[in-house]
N, C-alpha and C positions, 0 to 999 in steps of 0.2 A: 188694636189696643193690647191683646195678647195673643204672644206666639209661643206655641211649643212645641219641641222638637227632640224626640226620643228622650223624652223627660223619666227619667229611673226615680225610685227612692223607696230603701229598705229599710230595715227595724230590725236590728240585728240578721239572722237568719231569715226574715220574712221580706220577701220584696215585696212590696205592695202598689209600686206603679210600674210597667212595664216595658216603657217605650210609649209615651201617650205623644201624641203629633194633633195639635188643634190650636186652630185660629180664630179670636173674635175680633170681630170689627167696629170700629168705633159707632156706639149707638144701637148694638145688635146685644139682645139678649138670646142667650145659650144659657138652656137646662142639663143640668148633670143629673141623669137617671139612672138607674140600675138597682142592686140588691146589695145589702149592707153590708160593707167590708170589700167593698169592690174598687175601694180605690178614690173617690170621690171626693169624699171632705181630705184627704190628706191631698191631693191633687189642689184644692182650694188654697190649702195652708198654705201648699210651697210658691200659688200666686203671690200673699202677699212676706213671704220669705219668714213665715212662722214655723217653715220646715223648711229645712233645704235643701234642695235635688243632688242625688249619687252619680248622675249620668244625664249627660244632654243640656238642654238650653231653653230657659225662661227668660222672655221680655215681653215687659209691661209698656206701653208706649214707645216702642225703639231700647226701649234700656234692659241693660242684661237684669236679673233680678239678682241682687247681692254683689256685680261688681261692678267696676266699669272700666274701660276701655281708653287705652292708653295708649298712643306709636302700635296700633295691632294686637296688644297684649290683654289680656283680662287681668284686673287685682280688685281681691276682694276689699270690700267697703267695711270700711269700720263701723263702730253701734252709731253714732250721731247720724252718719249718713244713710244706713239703712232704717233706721227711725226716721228721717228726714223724706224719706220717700215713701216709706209706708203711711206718711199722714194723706198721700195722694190716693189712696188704695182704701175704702171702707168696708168694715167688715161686720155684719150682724150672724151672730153666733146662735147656736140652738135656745141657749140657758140666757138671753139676756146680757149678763154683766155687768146692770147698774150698780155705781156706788151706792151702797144702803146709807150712807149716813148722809148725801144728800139730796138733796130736794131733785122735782124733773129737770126745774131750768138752769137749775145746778151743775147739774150730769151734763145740760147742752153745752153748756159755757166753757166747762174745767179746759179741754182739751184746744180750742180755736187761742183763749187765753194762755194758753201754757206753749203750746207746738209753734202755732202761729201769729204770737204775741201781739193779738188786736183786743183792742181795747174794749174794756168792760162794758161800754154801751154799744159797740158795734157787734161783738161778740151776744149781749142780749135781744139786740132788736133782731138779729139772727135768725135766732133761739124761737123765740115768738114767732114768728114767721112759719117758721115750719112746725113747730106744735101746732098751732093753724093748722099746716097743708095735713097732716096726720092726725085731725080730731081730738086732742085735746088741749086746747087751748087753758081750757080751767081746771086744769091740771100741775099748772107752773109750779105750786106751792106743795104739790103733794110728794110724800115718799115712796119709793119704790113697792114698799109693804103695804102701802093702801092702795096698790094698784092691781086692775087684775092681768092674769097673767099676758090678754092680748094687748091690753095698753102699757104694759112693761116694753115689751115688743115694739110697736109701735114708736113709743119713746125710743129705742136702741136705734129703730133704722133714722130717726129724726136725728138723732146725738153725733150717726155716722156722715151724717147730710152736713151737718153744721162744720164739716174740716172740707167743704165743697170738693172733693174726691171726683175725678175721672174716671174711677170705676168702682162699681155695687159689687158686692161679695156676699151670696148671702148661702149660710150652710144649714140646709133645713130649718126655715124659722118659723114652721109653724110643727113642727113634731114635738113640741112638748105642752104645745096648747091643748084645752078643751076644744073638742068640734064645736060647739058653738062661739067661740073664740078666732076661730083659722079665719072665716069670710073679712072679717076686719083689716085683718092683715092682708093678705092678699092684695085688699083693696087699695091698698096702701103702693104696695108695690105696684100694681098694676097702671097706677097714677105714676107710679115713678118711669115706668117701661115709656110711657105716654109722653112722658116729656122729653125720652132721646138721652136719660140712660144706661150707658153700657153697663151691663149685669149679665154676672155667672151666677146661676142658682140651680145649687145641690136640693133638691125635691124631690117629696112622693106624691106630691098632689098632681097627677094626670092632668088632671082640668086645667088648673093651670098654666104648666107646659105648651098643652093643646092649643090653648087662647092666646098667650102672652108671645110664648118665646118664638122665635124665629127660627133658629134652631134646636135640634137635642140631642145630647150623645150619650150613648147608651154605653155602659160601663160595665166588666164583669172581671172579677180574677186579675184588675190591674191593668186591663188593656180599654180602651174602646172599640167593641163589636160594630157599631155602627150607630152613624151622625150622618144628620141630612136635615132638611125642613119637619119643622114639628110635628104639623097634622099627618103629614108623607109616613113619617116612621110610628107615629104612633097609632096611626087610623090602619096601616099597612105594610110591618115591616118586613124585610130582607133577609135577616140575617134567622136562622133557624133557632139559637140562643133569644136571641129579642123577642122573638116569638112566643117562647116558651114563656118569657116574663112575661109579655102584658096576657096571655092568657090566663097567666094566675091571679095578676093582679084585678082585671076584670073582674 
């Protein structure tokens, strides 16, 4: 589902990924772990082409990300087509996102209605479906500002559901929650992991990694130190870098 291959990408003077090479396969969650500023959530972006790589080669399902391919040639994609593929691509962010001026079932609808012009009752019955699979159903009529901030959440990964996406993107979604807030979410995804799937998720929650993901790759200074099966690297890793991390984190 994703392949990448000596994937570069700088910020002026600061390179920030450095040759990243990893593959997920369709229906396999992979954890992006590591220590902050290592590369990870910018790694995530230039998934779904919110960034775009200096060097190397992203694809998302067989496809280049940002162009495509013609007689052997690569050309890049204009905004309608890369908007056009990124509705494939779901992405729940740290901060949420919701439109504050409308409602939950509002937020599900805008985007199935707008990108993929289906109709306002298909688009709703949706919508409802998955507030269901995400707990709150009697929720539909409320605003973002009466929400607290795990069921803000909750709503974003439901909103991101509603463009039925081939692949979860998710960039620490519970780092700006309450700890009594995170077990919610979590649960959420973890019902998502459950049903087949494919997600990358940039996290600090250990436990979950541990449980959920199938993979982890551990990330520092823009490379990945090491990636392998979750419990394998996390209960016992390899690399002497890695090491140092979950000791602290511990």
């Amino acid at each position: 589902m994703v392949q990448a291959e000596a994937v570069r990408k700088s910020f002026g003077r600061l390179e920030v990924l450095k040759g990243i090479d990893l593959d997920v396969h369709a229906g396999e969650v992979v954890c992006l772990i590591g220590p902050s500023g290592s590369g990870k959530s910018t790694f995530l972006r230039c998934i779904n082409h919110l960034e775009t790589v200096d060097g190397g080669q992203l694809r998302v399902d067989g496809a280049v990300v940002g162009y495509e391919r013609r007689e052997n040639k690569l050309y890049q994609l204009g905004d309608r087509e890369i908007c056009r593929r990124r509705t494939q691509v779901g992405m729940v962010f740290q901060h949420f996102n919701l439109f504050p001026h409308m409602t939950v079932l509002e937020n599900l609808v805008e985007a199935p209605r707008r990108a993929l012009r289906e109709s306002a009752d298909t688009a709703r019955i949706r919508a409802l479906k998955l507030l269901e699979q995400v707990g709150l159903t009697n929720k539909q009529d409320a605003y973002p500002r009466h929400l607290s901030g795990g069921q803000q959440q909750r709503v974003a990964i439901a909103r991101a559901l509603c463009m039925r996406p081939k692949l979860m993107l998710f960039d620490e979604p519970t780092s700006a929650l309450d700890p009594e807030l995170v077990g919610d979410v979590l649960a959420v995804m973890r019902d998502l992991a459950t049903s087949g799937m494919t997600m990358v998720v940039v996290t600090h929650e250990m436990g979950f990694a541990r449980e959920v993901a199938d993979r982890v790759a551990f990330f520092d200074a823009g490379r990945i130190v090491e990636c392998g099966p979750a419990r394998e690297v996390i209960a016992a890793p390899r690399q002497e870098r890695t090491k140092a991390f979950f000791a602290a984190v511990k």
